[in-house]
C-alpha positions in Angstrom: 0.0 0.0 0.0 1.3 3.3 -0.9 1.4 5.9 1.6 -0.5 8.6 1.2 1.1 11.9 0.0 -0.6 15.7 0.5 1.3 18.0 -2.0 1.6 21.4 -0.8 -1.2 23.8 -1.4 -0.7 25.5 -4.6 -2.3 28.8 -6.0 -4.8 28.5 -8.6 -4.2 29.1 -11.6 -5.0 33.0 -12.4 -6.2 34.3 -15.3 -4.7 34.8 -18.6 -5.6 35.9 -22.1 -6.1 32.1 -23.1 -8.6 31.0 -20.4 -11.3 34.1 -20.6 -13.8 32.2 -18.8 -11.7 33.0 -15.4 -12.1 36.5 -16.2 -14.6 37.2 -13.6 -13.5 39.5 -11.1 -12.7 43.2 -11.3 -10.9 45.0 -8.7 -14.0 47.5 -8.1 -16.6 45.1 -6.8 -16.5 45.6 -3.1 -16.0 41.9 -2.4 -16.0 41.6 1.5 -19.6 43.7 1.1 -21.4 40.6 -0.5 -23.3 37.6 1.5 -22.6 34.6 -0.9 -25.0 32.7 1.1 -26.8 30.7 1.1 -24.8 28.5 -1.3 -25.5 25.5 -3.5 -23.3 22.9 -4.5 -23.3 19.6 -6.0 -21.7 17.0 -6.8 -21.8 14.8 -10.4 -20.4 11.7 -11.3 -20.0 12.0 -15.6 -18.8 8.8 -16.4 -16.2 10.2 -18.5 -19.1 12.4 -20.3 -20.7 9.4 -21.9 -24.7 8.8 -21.2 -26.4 5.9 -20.6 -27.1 5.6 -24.7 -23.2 5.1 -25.3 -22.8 8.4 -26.5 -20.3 11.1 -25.5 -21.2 14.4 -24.8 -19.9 16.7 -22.9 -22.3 19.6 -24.3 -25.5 17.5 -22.2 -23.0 17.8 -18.9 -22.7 21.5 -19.7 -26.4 21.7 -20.2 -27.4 19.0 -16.7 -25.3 22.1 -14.9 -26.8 24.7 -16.3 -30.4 23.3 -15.3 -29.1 22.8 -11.6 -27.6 26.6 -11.0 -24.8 25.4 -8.5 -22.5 27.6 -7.2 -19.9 25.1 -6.6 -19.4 21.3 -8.7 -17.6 18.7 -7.7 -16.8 16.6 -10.5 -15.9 12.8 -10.8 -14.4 11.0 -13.7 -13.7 14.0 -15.8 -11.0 14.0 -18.9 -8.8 16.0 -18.9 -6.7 16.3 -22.1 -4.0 14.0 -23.7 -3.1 13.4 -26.9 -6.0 10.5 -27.1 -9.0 12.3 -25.8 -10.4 16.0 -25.2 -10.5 18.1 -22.3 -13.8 17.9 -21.3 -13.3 20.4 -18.1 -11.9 23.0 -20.2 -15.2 22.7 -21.9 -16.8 23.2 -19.2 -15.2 26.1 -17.9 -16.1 27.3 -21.3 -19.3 26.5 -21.3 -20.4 27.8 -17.6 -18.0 30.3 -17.6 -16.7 29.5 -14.1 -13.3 29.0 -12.2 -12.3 25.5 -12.8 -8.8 22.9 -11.1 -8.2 19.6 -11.4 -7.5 16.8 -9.6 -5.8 14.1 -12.0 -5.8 10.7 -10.6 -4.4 8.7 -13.8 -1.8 10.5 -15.6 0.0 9.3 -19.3 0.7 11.8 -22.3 -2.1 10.0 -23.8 -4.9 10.3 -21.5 -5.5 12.7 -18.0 -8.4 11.4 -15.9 -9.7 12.6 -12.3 -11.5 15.0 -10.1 -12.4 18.5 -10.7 -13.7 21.7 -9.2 -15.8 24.3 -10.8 -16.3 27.5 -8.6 -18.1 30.5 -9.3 -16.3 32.0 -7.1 -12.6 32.3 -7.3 -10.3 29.0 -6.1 -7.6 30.8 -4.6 -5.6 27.5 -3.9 -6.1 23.8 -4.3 -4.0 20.5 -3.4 -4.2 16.9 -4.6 -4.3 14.1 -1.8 -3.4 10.7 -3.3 -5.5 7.7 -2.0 -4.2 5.4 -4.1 -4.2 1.8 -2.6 -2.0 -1.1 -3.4 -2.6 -2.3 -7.3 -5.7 -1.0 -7.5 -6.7 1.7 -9.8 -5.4 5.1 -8.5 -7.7 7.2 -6.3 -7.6 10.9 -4.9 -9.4 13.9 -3.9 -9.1 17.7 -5.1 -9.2 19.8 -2.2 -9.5 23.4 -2.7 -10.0 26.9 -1.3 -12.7 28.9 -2.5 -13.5 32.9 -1.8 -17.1 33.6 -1.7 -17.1 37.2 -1.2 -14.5 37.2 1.3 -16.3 34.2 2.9 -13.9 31.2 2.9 -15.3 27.6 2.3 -13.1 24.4 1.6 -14.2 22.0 -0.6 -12.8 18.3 -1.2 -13.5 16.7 -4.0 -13.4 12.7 -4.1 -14.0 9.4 -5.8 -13.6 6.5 -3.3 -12.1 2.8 -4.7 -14.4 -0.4 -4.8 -13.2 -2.2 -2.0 -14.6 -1.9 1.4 -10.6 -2.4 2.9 -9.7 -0.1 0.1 -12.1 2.7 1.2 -11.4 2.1 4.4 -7.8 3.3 3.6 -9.0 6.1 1.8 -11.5 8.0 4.6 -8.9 7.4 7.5 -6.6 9.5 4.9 -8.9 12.1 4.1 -10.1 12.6 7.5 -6.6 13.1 8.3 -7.0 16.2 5.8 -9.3 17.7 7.7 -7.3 19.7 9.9 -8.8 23.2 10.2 -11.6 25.2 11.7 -11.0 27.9 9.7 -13.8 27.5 7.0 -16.2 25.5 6.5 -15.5 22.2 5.2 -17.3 20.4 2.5 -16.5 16.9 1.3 -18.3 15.9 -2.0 -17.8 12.8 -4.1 -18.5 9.4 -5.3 -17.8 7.2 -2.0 -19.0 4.0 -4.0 -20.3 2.8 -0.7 -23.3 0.4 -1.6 -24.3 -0.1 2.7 -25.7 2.0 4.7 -23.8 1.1 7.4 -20.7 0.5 6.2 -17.6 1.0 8.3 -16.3 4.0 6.2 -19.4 5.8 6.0 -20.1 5.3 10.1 -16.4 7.1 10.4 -17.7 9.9 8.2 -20.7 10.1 9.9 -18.8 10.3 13.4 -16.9 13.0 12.1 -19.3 15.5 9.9 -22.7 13.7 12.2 -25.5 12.3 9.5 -26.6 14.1 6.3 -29.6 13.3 4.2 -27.9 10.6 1.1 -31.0 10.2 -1.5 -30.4 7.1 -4.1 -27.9 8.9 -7.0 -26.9 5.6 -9.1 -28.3 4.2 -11.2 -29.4 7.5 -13.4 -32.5 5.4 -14.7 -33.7 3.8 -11.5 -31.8 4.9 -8.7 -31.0 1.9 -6.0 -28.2 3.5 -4.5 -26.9 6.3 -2.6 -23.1 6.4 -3.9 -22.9 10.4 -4.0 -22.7 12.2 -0.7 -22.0 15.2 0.8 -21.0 16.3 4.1 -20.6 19.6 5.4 -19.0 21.0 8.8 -20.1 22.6 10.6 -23.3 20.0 10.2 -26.1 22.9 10.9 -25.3 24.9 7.7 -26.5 22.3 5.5 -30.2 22.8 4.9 -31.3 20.6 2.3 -29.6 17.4 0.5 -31.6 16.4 -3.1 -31.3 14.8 -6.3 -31.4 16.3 -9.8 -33.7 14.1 -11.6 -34.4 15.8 -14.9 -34.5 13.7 -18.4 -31.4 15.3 -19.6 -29.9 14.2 -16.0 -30.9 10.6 -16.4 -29.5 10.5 -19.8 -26.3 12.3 -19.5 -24.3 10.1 -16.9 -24.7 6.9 -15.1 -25.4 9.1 -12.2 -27.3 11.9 -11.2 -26.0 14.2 -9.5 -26.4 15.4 -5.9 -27.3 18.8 -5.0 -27.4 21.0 -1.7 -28.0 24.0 0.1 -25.7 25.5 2.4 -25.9 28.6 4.7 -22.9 30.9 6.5 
């Protein structure tokens, strides 16, 4: 088993002439003045932006956000560039015109793969945590630090392995993470935990106390509850729920979760 590695928190990246879409703030809005809450953010499994009908398209992702209005995304299985496939966040920030990091998990001139953030706020700094585990495919969450108007809000975004040892693993690392009271924290992700009471969800529970987890997977018929999200402290989440529009049932293999936070 690999140990997990934190790299140091790096700045965003800030805006230049090629990415206009992070063009967003001017230096006479009176930032500190403005109450960002409450907030809503979500989070959204893609599947690599390929719907349930085989097809790829990141255009309908583009669209599923648009119809939710999130201020914040967490984003699971996203491309992101190589020589033998597109970058589908850089679409995205395109598309939504948001602030937008990422959180590459498998990494080969050919093909990018991982987490994401989109903010519309700016992401002043993020940093990858690996939770990679033994041979099996490599894991990790984005974690990132967002400015809401002055308001600061932490957001980690994760996509937990298929093993219950192997998640395990994974939420004694990122709870290891969580080591400030600064902001409020927000985990997001696809935990892939099928149980209710699993043992890595009662150890989230224990740490961010119980949140509502509606059935996300699969987008057709939803059984299961894969996508969470936890917030600390618990009392500014106000409402947990699913998008469950056509376009959201055809688009990925999940739908994605969405909730309200206040400050």
């Amino acid at each position: 088993m690999r140990t997990a590695t934190l790299s140091h928190r790096q700045p965003a990246p800030t805006a230049t002439a090629e990415t206009p879409s992070e063009l967003v703030l001017t230096a006479d809005v009176p930032l500190r003045q403005l109450d960002p809450w409450p907030l809503t953010v979500a989070t959204y499994n893609i599947h690599g932006a390929i719907g349930i009908d085989g097809v790829f398209a990141p255009q309908r992702i583009a669209r599923v956000l648009g119809e939710i209005g999130a201020d914040v995304v967490a984003l699971q299985e996203v491309p992101l560039g190589g020589s033998a496939q597109p970058d589908v966040l850089a679409q995205l920030r395109e598309e939504t015109g948001f602030f937008a990091v990422e959180g590459p998990t498998m990494e080969s001139p050919q093909r990018r793969y991982g987490n994401a953030v989109l903010s519309r706020y700016p992401i002043l700094a993020k940093q990858s945590i690996d939770l990679s585990f033994g041979s099996r495919e490599p894991r990790g969450a984005l974690d990132a630090d967002i400015d809401c108007h002055g308001h600061m809000l932490r957001v980690i975004a994760t996509h937990l392995g298929l093993k219950p040892a192997e998640r395990r693993a994974q939420i004694k690392r990122l709870l290891q993470a969580f080591d400030t009271d600064q902001a409020p924290v927000i985990l997001m992700g696809d935990v892939n935990e099928w149980f209710m009471w699993g043992r890595a969800l009662r150890w989230l529970v224990s740490h961010f106390e119980a949140a509502p987890a509606p059935r996300t997977f699969p987008s057709r018929w939803p059984l299961f509850a894969l996508d969470r999200i936890w917030i600390s402290p618990r009392h500014r989440l106000l409402q947990v729920n699913v998008h469950r529009t056509p376009l959201a049932r055809l688009a990925s293999d999940h739908l994605p979760l969405v909730a309200h936070i206040d400050g």
